[in-house]
N, C-alpha and C positions, 0 to 999 in steps of 0.2 A: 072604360075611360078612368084617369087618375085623379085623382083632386087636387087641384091647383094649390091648396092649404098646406099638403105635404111635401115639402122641396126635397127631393132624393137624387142620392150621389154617387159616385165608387170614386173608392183613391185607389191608385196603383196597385195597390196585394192588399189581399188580407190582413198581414202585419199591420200594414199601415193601417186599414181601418178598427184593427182590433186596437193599437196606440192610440188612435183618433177616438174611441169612442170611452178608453181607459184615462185619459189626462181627461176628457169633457167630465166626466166624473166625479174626478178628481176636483175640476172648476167647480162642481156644483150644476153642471148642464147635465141633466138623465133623460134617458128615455131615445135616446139618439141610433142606437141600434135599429139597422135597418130589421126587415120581416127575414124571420129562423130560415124561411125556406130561399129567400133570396141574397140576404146578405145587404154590402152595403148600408150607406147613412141614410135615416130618413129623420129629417127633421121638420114635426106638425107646429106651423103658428095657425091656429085656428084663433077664432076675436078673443078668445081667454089669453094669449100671448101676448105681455107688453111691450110697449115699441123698445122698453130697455130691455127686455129679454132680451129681442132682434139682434138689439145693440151689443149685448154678450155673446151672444154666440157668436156674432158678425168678428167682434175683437177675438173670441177665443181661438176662431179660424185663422186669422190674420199671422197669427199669435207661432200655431201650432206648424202655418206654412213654413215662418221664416225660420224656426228653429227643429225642422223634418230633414 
């Protein structure tokens, strides 16, 4: 089973998530990179994660859609 803590995702190709995980970087959002062997985004708010972290990432997303 997977832990609820960890929100995991795929964008369209790879590109994309290699973009997605290079501008979050870029933000200041790390650690985004899903697991080497699977690929994809995997992003942990475990209770160390403040609701404004959320809040960044949540905007960095929004962010990164409308201008993909």
């Amino acid at each position: 089973s997977r832990s609820q803590m960890n929100v995991t995702f795929r964008l369209p190709t790879e590109a994309d998530e290699k973009a997605f995980v290079k501008a979050a970087t870029a933000s200041g959002l790390i650690g985004l990179a899903g697991h080497r062997s699977v690929g994809g985004i995997r992003a942990s708010i475990y209770n160390a994660m403040s609701e404004e972290g959320c809040a960044a990432l949540v905007e960095f997303m929004e962010k990164f859609r409308r201008e993909s």
